[in-house]
DOSEDREN-799136 format. One record per atom (N, C-alpha, C): x negated, y, z negated; residue in three letters. Coordinates in steps of 0.001 Angstrom, whole numbers, padded with zeros to 6 digits, always signed. Layout:
REM DOSEDREN-799136
XYZala...
This chain:
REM DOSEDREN-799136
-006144-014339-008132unk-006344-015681-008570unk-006004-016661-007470unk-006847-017782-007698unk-006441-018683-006535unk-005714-019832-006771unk-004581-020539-006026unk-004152-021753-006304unk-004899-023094-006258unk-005095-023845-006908unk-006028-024779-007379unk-005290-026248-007676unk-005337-027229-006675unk-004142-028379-006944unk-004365-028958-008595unk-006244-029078-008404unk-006963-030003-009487unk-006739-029413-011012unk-006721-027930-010444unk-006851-027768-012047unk-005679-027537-012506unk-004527-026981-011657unk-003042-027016-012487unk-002648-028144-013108unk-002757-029234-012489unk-002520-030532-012780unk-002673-030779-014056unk-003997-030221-014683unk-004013-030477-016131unk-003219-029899-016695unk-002086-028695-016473unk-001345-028131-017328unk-001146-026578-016978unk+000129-025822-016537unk+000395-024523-016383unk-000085-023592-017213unk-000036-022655-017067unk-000371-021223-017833unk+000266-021018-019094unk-000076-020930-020447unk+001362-020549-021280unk+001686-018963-020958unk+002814-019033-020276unk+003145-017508-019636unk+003582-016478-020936unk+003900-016640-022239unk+004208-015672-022855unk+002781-015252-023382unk+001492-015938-023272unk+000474-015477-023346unk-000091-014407-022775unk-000570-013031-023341unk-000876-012064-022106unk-002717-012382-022253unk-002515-012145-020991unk-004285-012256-020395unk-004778-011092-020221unk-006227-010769-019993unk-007396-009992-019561unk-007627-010030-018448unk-007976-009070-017500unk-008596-009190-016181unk-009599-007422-016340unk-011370-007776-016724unk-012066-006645-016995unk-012483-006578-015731unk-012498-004768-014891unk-012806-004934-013495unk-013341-004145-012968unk-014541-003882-012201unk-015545-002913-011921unk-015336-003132-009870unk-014585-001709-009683unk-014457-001229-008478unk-015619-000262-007164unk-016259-000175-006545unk-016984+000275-005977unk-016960+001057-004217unk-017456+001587-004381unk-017685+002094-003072unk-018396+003063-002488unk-019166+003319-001447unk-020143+004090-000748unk-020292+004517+000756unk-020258+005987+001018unk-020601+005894+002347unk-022081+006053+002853unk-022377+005630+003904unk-023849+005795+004091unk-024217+006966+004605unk-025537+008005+004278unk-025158+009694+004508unk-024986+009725+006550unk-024365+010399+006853unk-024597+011018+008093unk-024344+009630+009183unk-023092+008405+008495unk-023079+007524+009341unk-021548+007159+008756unk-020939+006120+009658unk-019148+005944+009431unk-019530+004387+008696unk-020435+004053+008214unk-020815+002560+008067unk-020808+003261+006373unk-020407+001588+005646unk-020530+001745+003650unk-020518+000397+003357unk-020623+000729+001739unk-020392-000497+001210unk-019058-000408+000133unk-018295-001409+000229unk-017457-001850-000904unk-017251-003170-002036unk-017044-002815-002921unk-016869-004278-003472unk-016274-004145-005018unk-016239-005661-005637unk-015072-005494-007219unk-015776-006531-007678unk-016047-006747-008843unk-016380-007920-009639unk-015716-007839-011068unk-014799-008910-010772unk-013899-009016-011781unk-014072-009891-012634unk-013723-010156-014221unk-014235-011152-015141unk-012443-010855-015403unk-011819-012586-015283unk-010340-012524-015837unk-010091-014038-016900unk-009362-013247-017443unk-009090-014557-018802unk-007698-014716-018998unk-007329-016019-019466unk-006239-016171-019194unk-005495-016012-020998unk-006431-015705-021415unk-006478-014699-023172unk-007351-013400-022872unk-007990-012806-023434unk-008550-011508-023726unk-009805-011556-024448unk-010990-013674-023838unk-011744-012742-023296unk-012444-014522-023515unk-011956-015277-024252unk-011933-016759-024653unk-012276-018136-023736unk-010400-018021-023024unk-010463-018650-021517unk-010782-018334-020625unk-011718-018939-019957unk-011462-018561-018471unk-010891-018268-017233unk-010348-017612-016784unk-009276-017717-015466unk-010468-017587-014209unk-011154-016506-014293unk-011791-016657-012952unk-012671-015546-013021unk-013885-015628-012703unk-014643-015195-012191unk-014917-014362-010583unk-014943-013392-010521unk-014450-013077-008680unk-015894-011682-008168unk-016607-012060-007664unk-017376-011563-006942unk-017085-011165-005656unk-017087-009784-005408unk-016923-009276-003918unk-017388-008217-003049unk-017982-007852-002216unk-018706-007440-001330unk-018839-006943-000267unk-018496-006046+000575unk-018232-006073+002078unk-018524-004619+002630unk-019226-004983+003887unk-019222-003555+005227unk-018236-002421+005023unk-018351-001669+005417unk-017135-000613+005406unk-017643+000035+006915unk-016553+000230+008005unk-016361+001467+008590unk-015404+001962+008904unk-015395+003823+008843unk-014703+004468+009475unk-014651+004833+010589unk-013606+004765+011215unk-013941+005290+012910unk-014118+006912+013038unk-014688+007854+014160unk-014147+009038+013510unk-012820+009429+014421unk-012615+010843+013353unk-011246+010937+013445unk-009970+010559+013480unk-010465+009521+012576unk-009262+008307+011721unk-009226+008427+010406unk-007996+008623+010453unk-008216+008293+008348unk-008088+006825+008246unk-008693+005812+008388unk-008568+004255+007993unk-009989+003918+007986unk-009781+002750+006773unk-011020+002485+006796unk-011105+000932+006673unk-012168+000254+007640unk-012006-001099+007744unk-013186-001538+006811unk-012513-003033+006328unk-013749-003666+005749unk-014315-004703+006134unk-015444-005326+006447unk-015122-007387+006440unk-016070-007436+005137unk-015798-008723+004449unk-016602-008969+003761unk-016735-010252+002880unk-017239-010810+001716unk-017777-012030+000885unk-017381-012203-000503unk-016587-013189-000581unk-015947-013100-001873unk-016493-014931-002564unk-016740-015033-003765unk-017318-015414-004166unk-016641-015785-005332unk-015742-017071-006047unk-014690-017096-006423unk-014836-018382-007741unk-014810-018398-008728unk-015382-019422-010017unk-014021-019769-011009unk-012946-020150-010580unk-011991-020515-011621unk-011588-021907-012587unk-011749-021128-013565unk-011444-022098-014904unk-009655-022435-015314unk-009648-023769-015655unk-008596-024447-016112unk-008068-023973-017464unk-006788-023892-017168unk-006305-023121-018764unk-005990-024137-019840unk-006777-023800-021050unk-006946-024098-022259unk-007983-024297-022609unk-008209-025901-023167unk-009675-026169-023882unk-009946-026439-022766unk-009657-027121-021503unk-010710-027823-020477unk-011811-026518-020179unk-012843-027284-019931unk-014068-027079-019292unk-014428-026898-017603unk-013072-027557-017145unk-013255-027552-015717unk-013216-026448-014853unk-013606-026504-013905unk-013956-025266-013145unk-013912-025661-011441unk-013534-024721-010588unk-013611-024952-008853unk-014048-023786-008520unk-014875-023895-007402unk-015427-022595-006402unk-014488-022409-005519unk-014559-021447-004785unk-014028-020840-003412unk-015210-020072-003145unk-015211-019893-001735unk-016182-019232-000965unk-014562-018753-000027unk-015243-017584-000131unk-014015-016625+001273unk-014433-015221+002011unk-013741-015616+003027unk-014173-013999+003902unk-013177-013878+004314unk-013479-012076+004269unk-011925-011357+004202unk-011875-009822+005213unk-011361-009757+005741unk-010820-008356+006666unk-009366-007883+005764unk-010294-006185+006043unk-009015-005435+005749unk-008602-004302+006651unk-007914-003758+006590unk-007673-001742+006712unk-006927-001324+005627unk-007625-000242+005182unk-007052+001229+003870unk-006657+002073+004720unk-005250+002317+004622unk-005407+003709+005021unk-004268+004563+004056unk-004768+005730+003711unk-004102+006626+002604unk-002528+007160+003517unk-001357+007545+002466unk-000627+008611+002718unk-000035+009759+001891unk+000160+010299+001806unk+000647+011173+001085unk+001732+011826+000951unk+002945+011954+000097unk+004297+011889+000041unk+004641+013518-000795unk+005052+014577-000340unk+004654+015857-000971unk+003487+016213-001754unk+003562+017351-002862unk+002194+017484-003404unk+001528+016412-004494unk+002258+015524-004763unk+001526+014654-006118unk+001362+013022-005828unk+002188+012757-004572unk+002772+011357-004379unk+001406+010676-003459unk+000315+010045-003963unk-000732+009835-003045unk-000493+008002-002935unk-000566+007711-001531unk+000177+006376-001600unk-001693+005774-000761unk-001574+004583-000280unk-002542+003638-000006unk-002011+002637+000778unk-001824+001893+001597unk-001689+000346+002208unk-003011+000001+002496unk-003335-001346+001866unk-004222-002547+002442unk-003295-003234+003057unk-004331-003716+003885unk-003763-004942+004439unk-004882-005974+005088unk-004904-007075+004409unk-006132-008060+003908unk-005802-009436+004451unk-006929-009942+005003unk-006575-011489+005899unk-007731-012470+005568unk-007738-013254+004253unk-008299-013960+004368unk-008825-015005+004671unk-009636-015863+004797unk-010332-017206+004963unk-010396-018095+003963unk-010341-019026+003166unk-010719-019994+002047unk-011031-020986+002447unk-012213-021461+001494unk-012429-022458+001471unk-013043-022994+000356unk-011903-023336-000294unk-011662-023737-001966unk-011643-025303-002327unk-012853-025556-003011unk-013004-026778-003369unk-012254-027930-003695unk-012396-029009-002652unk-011426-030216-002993unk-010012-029952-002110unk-010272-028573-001384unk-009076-028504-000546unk-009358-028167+000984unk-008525-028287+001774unk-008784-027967+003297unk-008859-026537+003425unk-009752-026406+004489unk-009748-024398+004737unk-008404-023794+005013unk-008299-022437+004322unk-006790-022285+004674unk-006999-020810+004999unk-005905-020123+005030unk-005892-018656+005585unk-004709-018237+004120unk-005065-016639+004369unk-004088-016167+003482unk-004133-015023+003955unk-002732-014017+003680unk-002453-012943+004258unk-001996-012037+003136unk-002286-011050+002985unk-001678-009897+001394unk-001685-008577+002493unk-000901-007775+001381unk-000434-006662+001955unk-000165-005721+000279unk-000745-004941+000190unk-000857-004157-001104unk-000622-002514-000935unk+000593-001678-001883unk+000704-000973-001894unk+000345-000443-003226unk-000480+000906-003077unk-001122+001719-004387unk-000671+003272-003891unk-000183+003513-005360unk+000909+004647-005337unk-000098+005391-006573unk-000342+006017-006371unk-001400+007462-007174unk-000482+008609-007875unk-000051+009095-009089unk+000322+010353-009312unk-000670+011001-009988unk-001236+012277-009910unk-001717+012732-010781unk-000879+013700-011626unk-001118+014241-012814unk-000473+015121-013486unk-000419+016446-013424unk-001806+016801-013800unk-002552+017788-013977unk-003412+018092-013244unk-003040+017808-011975unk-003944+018132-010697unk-003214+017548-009854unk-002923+018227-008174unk-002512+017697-007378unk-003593+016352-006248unk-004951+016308-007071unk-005351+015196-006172unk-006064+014625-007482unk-006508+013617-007020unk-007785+012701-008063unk-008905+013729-008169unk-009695+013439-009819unk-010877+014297-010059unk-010853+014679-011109unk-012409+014881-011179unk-012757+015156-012800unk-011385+015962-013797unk-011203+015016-014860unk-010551+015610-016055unk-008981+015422-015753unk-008399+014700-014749unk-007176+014079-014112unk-006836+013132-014656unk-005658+013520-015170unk-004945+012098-015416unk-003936+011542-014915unk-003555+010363-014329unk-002744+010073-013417unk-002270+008404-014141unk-000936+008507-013357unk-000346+007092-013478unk-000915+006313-011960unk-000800+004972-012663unk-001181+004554-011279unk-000025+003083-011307unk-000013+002753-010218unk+001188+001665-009544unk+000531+000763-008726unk+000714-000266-007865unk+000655-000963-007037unk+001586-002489-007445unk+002031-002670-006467unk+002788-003921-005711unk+001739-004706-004839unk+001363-006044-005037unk+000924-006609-003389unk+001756-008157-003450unk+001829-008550-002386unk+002211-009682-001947unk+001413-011065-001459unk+001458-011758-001316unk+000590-012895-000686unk+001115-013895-000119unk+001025-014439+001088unk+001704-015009+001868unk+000495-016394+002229unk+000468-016988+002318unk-000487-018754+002684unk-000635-018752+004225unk-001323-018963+005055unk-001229-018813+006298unk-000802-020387+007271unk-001365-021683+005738unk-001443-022608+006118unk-000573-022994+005010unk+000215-024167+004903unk+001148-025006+003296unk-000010-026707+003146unk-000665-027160+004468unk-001401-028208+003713unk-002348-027913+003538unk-002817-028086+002263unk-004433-028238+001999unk-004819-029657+001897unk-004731-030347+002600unk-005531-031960+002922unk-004847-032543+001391unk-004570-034381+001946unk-004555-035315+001121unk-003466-035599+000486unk-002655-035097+001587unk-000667-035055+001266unk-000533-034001+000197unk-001349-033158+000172unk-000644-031897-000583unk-000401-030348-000335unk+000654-030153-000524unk+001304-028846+000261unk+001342-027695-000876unk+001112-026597-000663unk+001425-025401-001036unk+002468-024512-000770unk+003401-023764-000882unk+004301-023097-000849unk+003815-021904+000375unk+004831-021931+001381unk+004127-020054+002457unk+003878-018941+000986unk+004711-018876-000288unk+004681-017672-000779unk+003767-018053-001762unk+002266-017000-001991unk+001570-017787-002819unk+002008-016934-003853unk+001770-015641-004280unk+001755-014833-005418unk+002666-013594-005135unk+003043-012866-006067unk+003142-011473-006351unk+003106-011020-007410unk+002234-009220-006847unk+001466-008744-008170unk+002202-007651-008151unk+002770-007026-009864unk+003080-005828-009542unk+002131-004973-011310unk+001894-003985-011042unk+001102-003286-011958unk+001905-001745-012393unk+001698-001308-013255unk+001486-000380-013945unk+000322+000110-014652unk+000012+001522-014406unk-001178+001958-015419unk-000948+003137-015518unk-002200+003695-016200unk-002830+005271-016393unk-004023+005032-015965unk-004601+006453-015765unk-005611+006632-015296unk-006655+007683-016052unk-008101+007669-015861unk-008321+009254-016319unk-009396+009270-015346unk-009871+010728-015089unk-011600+010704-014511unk-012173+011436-014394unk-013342+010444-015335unk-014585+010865-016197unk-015185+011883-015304unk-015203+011651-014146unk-016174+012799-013233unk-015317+012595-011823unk-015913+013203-010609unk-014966+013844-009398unk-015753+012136-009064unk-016451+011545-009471unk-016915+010172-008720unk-016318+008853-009375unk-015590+009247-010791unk-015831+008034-011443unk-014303+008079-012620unk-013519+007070-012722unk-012069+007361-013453unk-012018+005748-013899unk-011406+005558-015094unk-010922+004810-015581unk-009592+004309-015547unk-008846+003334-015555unk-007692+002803-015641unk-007262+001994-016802unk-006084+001866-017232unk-005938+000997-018310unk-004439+000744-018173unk-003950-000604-017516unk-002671-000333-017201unk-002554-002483-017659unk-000976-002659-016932unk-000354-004172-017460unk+000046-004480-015933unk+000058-005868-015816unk-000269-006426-014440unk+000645-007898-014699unk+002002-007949-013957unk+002991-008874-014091unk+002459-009868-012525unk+002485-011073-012835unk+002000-011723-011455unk+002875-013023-011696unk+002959-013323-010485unk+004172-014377-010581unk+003741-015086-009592unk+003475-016429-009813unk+003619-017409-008081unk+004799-018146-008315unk+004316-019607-007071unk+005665-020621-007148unk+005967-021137-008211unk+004663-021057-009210unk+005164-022352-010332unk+005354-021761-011789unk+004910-020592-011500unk+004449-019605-013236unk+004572-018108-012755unk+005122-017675-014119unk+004695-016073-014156unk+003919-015804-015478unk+002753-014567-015277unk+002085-014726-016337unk+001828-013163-016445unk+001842-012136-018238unk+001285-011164-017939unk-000188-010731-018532unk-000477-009889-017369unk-002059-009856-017703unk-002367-007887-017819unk-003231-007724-019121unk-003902-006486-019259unk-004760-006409-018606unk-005029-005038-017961unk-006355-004796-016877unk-006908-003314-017109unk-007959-003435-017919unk-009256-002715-017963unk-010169-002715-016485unk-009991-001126-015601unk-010511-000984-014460unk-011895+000599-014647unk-012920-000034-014266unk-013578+001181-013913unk-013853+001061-012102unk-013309+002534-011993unk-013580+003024-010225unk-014595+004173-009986unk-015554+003505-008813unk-016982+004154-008916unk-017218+004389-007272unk-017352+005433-007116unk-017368+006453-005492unk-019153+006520-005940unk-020300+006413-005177unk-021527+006822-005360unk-022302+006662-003964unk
């Protein structure tokens, strides 16, 4: 979610409210080349399914180098957030974003992940800014020592978010610390390409903490 001067203004989050965030994950390699595609398009509500929170479209290159386990992305994010309650109001962001994935693995069950993501914004009614996250995803499976058909696993992640810039134009400042996300879930999957998630997602910035349910499908094709 993005910080938004215009639309907080009308009024904070009611935080004992839990929210929705429904979310379709993707990814592809191209045959017989280190080049793919990735991307997420998320529909989030700041109820379970009513309000709007945001709309988030995303998109991007993928390569691997060889004989690296990391995998870089750049790519296009595409960003529609709504004001909480009855308002109607709404702001864009347009952003581009660099990352690197790269997996680790902690004995036989412990499958870990770091991103690490640098974005661009440029969010309506405000000056271009930068932002920096850093996300850890922690994998157990149960009943199998890796991901794959008929697996069920807990899943985790922590990320952080840091502002690269505090003014966004017109005497108004933002905090260096923008957010932190921390999650819990389960997992299952449907096939060796394709797993479901269904886990609770605590997020906190400078001014609010709010918790949100997250319905995830993850799709390898």
């Amino acid at each position: 979610m993005i910080g938004s001067a215009p639309l907080y203004s009308q009024g904070s989050p009611e935080e004992d409210q839990l929210g929705a965030w429904y979310m379709y994950f993707f990814n592809k390699k191209f045959n017989n080349s280190q080049f793919g595609v990735q991307g997420d398009y998320q529909f989030r509500y700041w109820d379970f399914g009513g309000d709007l929170e945001q709309v988030l479209l995303r998109t991007g290159v993928t390569y691997r180098p060889k004989n690296a386990d990391i995998l870089f992305t750049l790519g296009y994010g595409h960003i529609t957030s709504g004001a909480f309650g009855e308002s109607s109001a709404t702001s864009v962001e347009s952003r581009v974003y660099q990352e690197a994935l790269f997996p680790q693995k902690i004995g036989a069950r412990v499958l870990l992940t770091h991103r690490l993501r640098l974005e661009q914004r440029w969010v309506e009614g405000q000056d271009f800014r930068t932002r920096h996250r850093y996300n850890l995803f922690v994998n157990i499976p149960f009943n199998d020592t890796k991901l794959g058909k008929g697996v069920i696993h807990a899943a985790l992640y922590n990320e952080i978010f840091i502002n690269g810039q505090t003014d966004i134009g017109n005497d108004r400042t933002v905090q260096l610390f923008d957010r932190n996300r921390s999650y819990i879930g389960v997992g299952y999957g449907i096939s060796s390409k394709m797993r479901v998630q269904l886990g609770w997602m605590r997020q906190t910035t400078a001014n609010w903490a709010k918790n949100q349910a997250q319905v995830s499908l993850h799709h390898s094709w």
